[in-house]
DOPAMI-394925 format. One record per residue: residue in three letters; x, y, z of N, C-alpha, C in turn. Coordinates in steps of 0.001 Angstrom, whole numbers, padded with zeros to 6 digits, always signed. Example, Ala and Ser with C-alpha at 12.3 -4.5 7.8 and 13.67 -1.06 7.14 Angstrom:
<pts>
ALA+013190-005690+007800+012300-004500+007800+013200-003300+007800;SER+012850-002250+007080+013670-001060+007140+012900+000030+007870;
</pts>
This chain:
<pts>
UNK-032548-006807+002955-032608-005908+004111-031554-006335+005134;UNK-030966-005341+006025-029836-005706+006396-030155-006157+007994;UNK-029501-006943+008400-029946-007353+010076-029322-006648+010682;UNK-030170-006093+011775-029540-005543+013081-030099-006463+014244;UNK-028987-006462+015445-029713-006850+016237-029066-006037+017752;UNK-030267-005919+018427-029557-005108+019829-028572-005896+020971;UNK-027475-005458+021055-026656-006718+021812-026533-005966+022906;UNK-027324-004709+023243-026980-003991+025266-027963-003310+024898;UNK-028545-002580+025905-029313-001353+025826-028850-000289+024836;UNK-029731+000197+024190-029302+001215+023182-027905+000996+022261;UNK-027668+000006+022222-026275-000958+021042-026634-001859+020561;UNK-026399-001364+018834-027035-002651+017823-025733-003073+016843;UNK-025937-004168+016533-024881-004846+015878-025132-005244+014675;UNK-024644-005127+013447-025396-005917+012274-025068-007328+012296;UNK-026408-008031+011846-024984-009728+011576-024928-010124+010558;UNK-023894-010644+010363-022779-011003+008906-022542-012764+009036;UNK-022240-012781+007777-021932-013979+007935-020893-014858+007197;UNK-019745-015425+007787-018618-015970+006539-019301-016691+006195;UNK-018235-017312+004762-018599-018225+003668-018735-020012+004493;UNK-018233-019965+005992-018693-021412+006171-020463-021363+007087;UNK-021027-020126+007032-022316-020013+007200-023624-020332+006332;UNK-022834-020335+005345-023965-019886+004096-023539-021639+002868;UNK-024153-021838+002489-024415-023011+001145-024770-022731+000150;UNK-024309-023215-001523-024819-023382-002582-025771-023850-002706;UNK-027164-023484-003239-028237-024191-004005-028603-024553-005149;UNK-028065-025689-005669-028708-026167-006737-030043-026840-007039;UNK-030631-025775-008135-032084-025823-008250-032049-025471-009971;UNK-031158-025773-010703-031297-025651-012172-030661-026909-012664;UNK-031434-027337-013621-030529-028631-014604-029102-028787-014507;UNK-028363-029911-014448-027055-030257-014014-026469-030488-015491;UNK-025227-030163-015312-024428-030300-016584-023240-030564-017005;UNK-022540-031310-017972-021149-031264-017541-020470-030539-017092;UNK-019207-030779-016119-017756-029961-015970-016989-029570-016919;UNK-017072-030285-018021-016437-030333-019221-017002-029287-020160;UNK-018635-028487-019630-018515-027159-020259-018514-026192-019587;UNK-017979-026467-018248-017499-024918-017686-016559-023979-017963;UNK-016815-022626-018281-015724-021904-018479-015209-020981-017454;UNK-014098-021320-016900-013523-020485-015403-012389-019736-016115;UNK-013073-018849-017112-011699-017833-017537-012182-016401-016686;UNK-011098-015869-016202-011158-015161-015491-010315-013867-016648;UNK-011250-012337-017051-010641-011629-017740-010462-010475-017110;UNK-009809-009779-016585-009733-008606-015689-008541-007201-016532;UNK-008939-006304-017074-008657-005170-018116-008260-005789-018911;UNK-006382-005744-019582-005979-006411-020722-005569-007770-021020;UNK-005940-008526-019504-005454-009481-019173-006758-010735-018950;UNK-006078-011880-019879-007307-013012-019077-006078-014323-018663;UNK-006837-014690-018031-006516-015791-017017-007487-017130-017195;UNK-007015-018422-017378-008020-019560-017406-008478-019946-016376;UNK-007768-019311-015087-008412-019860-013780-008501-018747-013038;UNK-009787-018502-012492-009926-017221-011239-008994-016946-010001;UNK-007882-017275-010146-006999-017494-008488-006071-016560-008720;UNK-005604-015887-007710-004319-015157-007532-003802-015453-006348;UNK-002202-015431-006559-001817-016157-005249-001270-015096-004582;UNK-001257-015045-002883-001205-014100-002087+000603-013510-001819;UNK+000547-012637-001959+002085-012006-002213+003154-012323-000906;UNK+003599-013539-001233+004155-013574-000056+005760-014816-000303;UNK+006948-014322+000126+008186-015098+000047+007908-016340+000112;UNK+007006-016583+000442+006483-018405+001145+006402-018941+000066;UNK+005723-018100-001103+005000-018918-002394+006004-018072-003620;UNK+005676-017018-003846+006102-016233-004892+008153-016527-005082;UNK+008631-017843-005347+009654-018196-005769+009798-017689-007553;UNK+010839-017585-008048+010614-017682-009796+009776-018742-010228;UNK+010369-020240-009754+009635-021141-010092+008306-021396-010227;UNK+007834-021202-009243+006505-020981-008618+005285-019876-009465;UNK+006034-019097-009709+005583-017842-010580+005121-018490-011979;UNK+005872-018851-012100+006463-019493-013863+005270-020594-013963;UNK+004909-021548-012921+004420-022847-013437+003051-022306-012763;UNK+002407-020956-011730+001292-020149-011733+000689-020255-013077;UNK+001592-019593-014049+001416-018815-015405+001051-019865-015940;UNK+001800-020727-016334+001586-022198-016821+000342-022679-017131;UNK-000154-022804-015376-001820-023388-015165-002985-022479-015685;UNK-002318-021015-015776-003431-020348-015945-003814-019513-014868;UNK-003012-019180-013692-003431-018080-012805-002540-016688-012851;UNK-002503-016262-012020-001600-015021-011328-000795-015197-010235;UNK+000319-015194-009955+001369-015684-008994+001736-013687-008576;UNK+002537-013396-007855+002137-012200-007126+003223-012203-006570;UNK+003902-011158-006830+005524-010701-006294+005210-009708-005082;UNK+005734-009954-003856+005421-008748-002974+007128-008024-002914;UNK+006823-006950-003525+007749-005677-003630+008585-005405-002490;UNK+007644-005490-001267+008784-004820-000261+009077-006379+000396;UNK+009094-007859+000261+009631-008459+000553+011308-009234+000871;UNK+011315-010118+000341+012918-010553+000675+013339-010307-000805;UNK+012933-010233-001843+013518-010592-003749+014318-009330-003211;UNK+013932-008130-002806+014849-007153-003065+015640-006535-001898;UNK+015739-007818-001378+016806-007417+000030+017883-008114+000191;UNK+017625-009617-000451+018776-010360-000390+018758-010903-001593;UNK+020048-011109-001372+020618-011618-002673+020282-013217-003089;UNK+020731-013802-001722+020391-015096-001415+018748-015934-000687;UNK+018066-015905-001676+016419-016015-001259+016225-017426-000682;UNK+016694-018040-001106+016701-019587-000442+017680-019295+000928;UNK+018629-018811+000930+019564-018933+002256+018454-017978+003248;UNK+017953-016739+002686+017272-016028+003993+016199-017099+004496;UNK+015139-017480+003206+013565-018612+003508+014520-019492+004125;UNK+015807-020274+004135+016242-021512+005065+016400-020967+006735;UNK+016669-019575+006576+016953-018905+008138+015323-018742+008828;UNK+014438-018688+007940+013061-018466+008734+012281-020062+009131;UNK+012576-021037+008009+012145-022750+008815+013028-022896+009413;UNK+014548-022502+009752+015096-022792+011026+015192-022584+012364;UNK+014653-021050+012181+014158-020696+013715+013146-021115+014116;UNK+012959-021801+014168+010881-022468+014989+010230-021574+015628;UNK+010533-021198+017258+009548-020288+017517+009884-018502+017766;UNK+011043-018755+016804+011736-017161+016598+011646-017289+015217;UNK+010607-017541+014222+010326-017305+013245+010312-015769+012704;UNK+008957-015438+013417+008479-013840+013480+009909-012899+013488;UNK+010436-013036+014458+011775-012606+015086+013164-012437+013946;UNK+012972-013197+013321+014146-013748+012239+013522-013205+010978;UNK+012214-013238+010615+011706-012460+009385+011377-011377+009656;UNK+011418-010605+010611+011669-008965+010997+012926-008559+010714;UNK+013806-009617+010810+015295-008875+010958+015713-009355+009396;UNK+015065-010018+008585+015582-010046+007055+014565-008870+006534;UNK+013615-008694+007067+012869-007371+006449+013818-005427+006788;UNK+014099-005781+008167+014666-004725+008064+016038-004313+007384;UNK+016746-005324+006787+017643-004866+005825+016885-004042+004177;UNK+017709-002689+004145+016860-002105+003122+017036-002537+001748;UNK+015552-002423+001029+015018-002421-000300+016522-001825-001051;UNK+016956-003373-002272+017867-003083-003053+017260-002830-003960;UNK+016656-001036-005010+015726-001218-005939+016041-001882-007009;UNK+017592-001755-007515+018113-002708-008343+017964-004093-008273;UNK+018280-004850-007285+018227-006212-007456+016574-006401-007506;UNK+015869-005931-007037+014667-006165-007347+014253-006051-008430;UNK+014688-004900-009714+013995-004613-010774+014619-005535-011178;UNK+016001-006374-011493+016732-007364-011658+015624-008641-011816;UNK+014968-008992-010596+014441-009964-010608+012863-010080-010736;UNK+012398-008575-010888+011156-008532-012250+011471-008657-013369;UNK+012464-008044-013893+012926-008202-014906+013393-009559-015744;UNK+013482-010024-014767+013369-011843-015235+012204-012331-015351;UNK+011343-011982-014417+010021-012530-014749+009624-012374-016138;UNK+009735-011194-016247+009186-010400-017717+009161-011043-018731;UNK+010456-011751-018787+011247-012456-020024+010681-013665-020058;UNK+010054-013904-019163+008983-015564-019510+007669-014787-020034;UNK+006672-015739-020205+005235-015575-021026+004383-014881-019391;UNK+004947-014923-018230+003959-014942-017250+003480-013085-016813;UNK+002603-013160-016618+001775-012005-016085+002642-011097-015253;UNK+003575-010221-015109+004205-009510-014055+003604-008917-012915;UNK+002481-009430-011814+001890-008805-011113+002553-008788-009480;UNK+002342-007255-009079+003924-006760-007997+002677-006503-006662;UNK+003280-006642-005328+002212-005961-005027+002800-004579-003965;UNK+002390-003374-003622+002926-002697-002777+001814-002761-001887;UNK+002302-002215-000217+001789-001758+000206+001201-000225+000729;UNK-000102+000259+000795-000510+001564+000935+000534+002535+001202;UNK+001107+002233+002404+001907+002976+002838+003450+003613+002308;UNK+003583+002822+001788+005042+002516+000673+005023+002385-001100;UNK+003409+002999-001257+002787+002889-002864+003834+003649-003662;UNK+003654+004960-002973+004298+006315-003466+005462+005965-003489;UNK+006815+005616-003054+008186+004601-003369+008245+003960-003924;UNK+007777+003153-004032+007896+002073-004121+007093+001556-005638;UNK+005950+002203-006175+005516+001922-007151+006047+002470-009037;UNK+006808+003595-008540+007702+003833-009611+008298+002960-009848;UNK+008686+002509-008726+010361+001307-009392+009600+000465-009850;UNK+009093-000322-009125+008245-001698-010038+008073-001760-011363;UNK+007215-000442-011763+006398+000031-013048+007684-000144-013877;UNK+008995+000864-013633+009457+000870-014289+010785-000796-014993;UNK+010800-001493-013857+010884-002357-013769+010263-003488-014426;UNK+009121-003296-015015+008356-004050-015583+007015-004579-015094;UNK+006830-004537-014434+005695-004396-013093+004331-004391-014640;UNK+003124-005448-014552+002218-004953-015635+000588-004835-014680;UNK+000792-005918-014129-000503-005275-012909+000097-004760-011299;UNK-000342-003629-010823-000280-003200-009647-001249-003428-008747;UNK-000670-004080-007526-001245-004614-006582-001212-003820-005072;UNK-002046-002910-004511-001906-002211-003393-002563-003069-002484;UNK-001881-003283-001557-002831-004019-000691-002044-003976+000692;UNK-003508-004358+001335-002933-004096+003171-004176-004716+003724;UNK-004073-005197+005150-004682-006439+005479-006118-005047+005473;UNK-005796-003975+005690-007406-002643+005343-007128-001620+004903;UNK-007534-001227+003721-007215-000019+003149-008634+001054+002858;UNK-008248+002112+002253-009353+003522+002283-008409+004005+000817;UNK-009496+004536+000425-009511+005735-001088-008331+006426-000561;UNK-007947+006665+000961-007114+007788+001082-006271+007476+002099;UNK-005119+006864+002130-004268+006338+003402-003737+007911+003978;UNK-004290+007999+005284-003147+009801+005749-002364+009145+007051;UNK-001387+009647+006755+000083+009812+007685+000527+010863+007922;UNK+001730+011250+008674+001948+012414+008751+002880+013107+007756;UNK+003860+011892+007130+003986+012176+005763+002946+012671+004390;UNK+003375+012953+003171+002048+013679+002236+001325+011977+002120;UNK-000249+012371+002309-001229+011529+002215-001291+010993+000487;UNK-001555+009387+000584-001803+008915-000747-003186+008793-000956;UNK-003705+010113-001803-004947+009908-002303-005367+008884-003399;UNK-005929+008062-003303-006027+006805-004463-006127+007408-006122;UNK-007340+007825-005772-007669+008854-007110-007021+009261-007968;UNK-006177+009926-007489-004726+011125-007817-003716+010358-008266;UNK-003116+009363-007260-002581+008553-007263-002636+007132-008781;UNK-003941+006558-008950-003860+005589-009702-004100+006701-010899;UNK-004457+007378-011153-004479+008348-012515-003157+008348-013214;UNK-002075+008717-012095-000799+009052-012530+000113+007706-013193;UNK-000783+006296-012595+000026+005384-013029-000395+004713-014737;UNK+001099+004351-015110+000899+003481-016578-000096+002312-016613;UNK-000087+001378-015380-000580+000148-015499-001761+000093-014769;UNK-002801-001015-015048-003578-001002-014309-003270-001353-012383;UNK-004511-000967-011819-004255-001250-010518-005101-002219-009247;UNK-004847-003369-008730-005914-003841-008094-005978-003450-006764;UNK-007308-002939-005783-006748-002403-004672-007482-003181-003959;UNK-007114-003187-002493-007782-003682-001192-006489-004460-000153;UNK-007038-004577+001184-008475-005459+001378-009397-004271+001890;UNK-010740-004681+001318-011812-003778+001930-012734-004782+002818;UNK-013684-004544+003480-014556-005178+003992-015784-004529+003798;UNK-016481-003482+003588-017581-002592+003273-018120-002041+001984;UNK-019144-001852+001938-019799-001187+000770-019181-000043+000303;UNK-018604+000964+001374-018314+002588+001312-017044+002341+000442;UNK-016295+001350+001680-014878+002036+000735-014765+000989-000671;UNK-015235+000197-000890-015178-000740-002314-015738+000399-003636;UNK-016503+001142-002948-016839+002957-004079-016244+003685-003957;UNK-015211+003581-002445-014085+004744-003161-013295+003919-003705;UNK-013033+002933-003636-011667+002717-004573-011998+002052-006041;UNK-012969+001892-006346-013912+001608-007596-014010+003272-007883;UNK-014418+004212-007591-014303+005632-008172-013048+006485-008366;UNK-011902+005492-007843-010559+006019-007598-009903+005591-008515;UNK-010767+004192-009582-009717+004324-010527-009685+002598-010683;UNK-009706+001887-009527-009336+000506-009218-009604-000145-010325;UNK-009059-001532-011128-010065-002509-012113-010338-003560-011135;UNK-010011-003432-009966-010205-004959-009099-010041-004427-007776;UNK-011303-004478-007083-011249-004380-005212-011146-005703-004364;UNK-009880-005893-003994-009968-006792-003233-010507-007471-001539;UNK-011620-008484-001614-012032-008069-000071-011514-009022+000834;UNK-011284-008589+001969-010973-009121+002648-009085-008966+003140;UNK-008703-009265+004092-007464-009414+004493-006600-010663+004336;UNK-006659-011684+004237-005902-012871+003643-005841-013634+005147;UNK-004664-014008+005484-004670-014932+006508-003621-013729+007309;UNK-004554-013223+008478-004113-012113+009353-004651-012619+010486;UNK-003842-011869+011640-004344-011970+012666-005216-010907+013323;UNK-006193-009802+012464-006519-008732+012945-007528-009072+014005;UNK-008497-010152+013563-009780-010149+015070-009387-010409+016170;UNK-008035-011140+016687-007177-010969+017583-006644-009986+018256;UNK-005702-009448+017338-004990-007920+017656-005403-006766+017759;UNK-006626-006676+017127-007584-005487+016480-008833-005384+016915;UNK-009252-006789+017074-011000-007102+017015-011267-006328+015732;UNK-010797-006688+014667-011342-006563+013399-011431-007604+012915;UNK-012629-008103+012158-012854-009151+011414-013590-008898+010090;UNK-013255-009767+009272-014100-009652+008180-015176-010624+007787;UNK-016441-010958+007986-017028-011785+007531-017290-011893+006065;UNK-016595-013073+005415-016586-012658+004099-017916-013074+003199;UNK-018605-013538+003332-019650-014125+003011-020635-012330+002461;UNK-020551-011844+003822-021412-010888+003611-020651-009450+002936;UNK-019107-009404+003722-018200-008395+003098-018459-008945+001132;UNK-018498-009554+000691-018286-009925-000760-019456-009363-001822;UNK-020868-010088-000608-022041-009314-000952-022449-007887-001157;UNK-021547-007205-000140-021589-005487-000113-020746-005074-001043;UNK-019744-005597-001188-019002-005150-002076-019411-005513-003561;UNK-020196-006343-004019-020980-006597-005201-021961-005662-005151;UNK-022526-005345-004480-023528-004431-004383-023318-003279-004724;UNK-022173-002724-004064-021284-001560-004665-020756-001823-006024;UNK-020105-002508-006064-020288-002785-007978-021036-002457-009187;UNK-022371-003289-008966-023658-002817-009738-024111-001304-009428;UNK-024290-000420-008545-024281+000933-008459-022944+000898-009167;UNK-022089+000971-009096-020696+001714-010263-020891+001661-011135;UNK-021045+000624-011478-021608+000259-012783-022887+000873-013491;UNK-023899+000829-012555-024817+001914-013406-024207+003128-013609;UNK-023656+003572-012590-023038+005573-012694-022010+005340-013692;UNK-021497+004424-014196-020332+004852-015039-021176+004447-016310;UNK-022242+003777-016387-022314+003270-017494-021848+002068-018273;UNK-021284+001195-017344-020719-000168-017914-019443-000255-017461;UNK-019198+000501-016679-017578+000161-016043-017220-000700-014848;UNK-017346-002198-015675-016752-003233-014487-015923-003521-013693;UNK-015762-003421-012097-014587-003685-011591-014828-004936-010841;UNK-013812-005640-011119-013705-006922-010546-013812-006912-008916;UNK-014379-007998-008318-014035-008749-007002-013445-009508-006775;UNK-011808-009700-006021-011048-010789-005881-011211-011119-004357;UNK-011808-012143-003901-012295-012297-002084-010832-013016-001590;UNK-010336-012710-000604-008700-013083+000200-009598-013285+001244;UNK-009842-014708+001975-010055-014601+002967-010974-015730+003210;UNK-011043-016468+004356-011390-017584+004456-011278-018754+003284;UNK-010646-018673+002704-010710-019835+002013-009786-020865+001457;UNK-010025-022297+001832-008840-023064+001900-009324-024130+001174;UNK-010871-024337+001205-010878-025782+000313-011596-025089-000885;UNK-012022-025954-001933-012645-025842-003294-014597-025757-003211;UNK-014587-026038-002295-016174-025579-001838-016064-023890-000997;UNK-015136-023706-000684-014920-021728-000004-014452-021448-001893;UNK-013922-021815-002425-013661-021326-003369-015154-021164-004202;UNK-016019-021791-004606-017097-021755-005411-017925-020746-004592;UNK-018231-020977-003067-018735-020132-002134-018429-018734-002460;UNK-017077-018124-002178-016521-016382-002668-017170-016681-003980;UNK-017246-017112-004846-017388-016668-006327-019130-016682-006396;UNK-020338-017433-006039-021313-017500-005401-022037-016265-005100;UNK-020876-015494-003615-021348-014685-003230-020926-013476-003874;UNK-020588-013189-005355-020158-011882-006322-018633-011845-006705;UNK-017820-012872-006212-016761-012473-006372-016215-013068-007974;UNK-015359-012665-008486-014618-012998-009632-013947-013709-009815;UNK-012863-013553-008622-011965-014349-008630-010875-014483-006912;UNK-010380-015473-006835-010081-015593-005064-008259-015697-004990;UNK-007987-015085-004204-006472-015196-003901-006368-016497-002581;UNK-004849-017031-003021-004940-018532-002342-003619-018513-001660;UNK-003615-018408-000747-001822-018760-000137-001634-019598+000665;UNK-002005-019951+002146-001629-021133+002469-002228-022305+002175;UNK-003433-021951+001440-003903-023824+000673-002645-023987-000394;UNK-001648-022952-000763-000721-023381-001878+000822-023479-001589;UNK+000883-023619+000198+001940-023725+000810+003111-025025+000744;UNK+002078-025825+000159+002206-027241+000551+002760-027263-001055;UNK+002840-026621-001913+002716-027112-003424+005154-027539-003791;UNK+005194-028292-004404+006576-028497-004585+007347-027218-004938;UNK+006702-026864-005985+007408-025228-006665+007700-024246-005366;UNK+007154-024407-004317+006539-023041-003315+008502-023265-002418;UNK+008698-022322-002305+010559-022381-001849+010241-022491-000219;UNK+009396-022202+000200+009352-022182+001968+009246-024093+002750;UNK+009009-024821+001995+009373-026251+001962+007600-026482+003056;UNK+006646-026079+002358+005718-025617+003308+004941-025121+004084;UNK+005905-024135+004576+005957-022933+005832+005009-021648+005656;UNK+004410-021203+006010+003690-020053+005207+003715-019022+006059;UNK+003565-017857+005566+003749-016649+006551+002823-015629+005093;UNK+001979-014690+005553+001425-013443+005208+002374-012466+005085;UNK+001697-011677+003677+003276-010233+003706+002633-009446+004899;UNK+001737-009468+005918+001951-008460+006836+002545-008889+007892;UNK+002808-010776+008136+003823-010861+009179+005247-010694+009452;UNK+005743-009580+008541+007289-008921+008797+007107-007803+009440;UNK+005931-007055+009507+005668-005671+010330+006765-005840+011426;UNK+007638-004107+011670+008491-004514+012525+007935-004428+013799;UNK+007252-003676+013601+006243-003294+015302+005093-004022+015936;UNK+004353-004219+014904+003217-005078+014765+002604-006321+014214;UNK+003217-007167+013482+003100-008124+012996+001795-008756+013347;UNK+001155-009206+012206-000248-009573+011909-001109-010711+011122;UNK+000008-011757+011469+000499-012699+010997+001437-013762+011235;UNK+001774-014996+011346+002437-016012+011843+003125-016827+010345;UNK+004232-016940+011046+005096-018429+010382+004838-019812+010887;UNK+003251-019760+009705+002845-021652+010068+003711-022663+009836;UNK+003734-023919+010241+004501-024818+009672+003719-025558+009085;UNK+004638-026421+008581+003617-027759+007564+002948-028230+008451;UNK+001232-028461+008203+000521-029418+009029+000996-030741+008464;UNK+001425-031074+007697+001842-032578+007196+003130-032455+006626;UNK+003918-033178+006353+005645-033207+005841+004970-033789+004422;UNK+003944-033285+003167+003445-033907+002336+003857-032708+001107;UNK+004330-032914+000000+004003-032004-001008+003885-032306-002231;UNK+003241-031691-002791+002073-031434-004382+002997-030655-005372;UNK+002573-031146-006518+002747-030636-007596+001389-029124-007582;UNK+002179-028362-007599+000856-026914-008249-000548-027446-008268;UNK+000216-028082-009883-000704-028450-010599-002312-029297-009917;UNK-001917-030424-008992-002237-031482-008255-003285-030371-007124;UNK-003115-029465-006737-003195-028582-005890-004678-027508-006927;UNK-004274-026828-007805-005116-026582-008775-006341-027303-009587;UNK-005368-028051-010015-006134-028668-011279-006524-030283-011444;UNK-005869-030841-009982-005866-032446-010071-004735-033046-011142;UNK-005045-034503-011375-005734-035080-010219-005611-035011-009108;UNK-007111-035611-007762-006423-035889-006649-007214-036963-006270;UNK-006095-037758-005099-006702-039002-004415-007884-037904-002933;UNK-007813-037199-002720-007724-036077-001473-009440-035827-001809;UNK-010337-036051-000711-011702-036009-000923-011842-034835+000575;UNK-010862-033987+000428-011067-032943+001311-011836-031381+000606;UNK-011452-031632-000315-011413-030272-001161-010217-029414-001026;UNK-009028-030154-000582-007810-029167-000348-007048-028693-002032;UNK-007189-030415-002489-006684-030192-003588-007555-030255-005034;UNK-007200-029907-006736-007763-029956-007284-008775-028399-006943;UNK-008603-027459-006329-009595-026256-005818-010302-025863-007354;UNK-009567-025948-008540-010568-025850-009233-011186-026347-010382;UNK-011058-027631-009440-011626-028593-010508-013089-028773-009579;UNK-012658-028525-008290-014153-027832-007374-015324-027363-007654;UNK-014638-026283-007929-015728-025081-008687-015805-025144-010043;UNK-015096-026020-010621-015803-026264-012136-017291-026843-012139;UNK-016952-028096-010981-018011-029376-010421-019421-028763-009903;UNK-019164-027681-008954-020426-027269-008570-020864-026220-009225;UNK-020236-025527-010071-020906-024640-011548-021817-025543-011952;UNK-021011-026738-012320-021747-027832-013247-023061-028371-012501;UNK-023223-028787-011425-023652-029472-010581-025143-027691-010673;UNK-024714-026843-010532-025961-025756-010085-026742-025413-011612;UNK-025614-025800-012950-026079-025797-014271-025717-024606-014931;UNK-024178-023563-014426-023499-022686-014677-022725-023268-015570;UNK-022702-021819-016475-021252-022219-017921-020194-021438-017134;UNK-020562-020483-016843-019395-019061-016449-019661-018455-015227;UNK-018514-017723-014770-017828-017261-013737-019129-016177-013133;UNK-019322-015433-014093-019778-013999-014085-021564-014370-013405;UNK-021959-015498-014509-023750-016271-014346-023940-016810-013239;UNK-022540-017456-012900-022905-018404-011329-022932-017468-010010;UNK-022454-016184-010370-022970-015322-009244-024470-015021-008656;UNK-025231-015873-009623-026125-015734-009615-027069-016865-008412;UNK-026169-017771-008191-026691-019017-007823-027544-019033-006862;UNK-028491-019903-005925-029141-019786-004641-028376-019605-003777;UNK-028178-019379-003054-027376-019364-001488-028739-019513-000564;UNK-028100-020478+000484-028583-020568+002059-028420-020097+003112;UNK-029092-019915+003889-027322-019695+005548-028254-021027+006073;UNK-026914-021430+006929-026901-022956+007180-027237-022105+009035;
</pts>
């Protein structure tokens, strides 16, 4: 049952709660780590580890991509970024850690040079040619452009995403109906961020194999007073799931949660509370492969008008192997690193084999 509570005369508020509200309960026999299975399978594609990394110049280098694939995740090309504006990707990422507090300022002005569609399909097209997953991401607004080229480019999962999206983005340009829209495409499509029950059924009835919740690392409750509590956003959106799933008759769409989560206990937490699988970007800022030497920035902090999002710097001058970061080892009793060797531990620890069963687990609110 859902909480309301009255916060003025005649104004009620529901309350929600993120993932650092709420706790795992283990209350079933404990078991090795060594038989957990964290394969993550989403349409034609499986993955050995539930993570996708958040589409952003900071992380998504070739390298970086390549040794993603390696471990077993999804690494994530953002389309309208720098790959297809400059030629020189290390010289533009060296112009954004050099400006310090004209960061923002300096990655507006490499964004507004226009989309080369060639050099971009150029440098999907390299991806391709390794073993790794080709996953692109557009945004809502720029789907309809922008998603031909990719596709044709080689593009194998499509990624729509925006720090909030709807079944139906309208502008005053022709409106992108999702529906209409993902029908027409070759490849599958993952959409979000959502935060609600409503729209995780339209875009689960629109076609989606994966609703993504949440906004990633944004500044909207700031700029917007929008927030997402993900704890409970993850829950609604599972909820909406199982209804799809009955009306279609067995048609699963994944939950990937973006949002709050930085150590390997938020990671087991999103998956806990229904999710499938979690997108990771500045816990993977720090990793050696990652070309920003650190630095992290969100694909919505190039907005030229609005920017919704910051160019962090390194909290430490320290960097990791991926791998070290993923999969361990680590000396690091934070939960920063090793994230999923985490959630292998407390699968094990609650007496889970798989991804899909441990959704099942107790939860608390603390």
């Amino acid at each position: 049952m859902r909480d309301y509570v009255e916060i003025g005369h005649g104004r009620e508020a529901r309350r929600t709660y993120r993932l650092a509200d709420i706790s795992i309960s283990a209350s079933r026999r404990t078991r090795s780590s060594r038989d957990v299975d964290t394969t993550w399978n989403i349409d034609a594609y499986s993955f050995q580890i539930p993570v996708m990394s958040h589409p952003t110049d900071s992380l998504a280098a070739p390298e970086f991509v390549k040794e993603m694939n390696r471990l077993g995740g999804l690494a994530v090309i953002n389309a309208e970024g720098l790959w297809g504006r400059h030629v020189d990707l290390d010289g533009a990422i060296s112009r954004i850690i050099d400006a310090g507090p004209h960061a923002t300022q300096v990655l507006q002005e490499l964004h507004a040079v226009p989309v080369d569609f060639e050099l971009l399909a150029q440098r999907i097209a390299d991806i391709r040619t390794t073993d790794a997953t080709v996953a692109v991401r557009v945004s809502p607004q720029n789907a309809r452009e922008f998603a031909p080229q990719v596709i044709k480019a080689g593009a194998e999962l499509l990624i729509i995403q925006g720090t909030m999206i709807s079944a139906e983005h309208v502008q005053e340009e022709e409106s992108l109906n999702l529906k209409e829209f993902i029908g027409t495409l070759e490849v599958p499509v993952i959409a979000g961020g959502v935060s609600d029950y409503s729209t995780a059924m339209h875009l689960m009835r629109a076609g989606a194999v994966g609703v993504i919740v949440g906004g990633g690392t944004n500044t909207n409750e700031t700029t917007l007073g929008i927030a997402t509590p993900m704890a409970t956003a993850i829950a609604d959106v599972a909820a909406a799931r199982r209804e799809y799933l009955d009306e279609t008759g067995g048609r699963y769409v994944h939950i990937i949660a973006d949002g709050e989560i930085s150590t390997s206990g938020e990671v087991a937490k999103a998956i806990a509370c229904g999710a499938d699988a979690v997108v990771l970007g500045e816990p993977l800022a720090c990793a050696q492969e990652a070309p920003a030497q650190g630095y992290y920035w969100p694909a919505v902090a190039a907005h030229p008008r609005f920017p919704r999002g910051v160019v962090a710097a390194p909290h430490k001058e320290e960097f990791f192997p991926l791998e070290v970061l993923l999969q361990g080892p680590s000396t690091d009793a934070s939960g920063h690193h090793n994230l999923v060797g985490g959630l292998r531990r407390a699968m094990a620890k609650c007496g889970y084999t798989d991804l899909k069963s441990f959704q099942k687990v107790g939860l608390t609110v603390s």
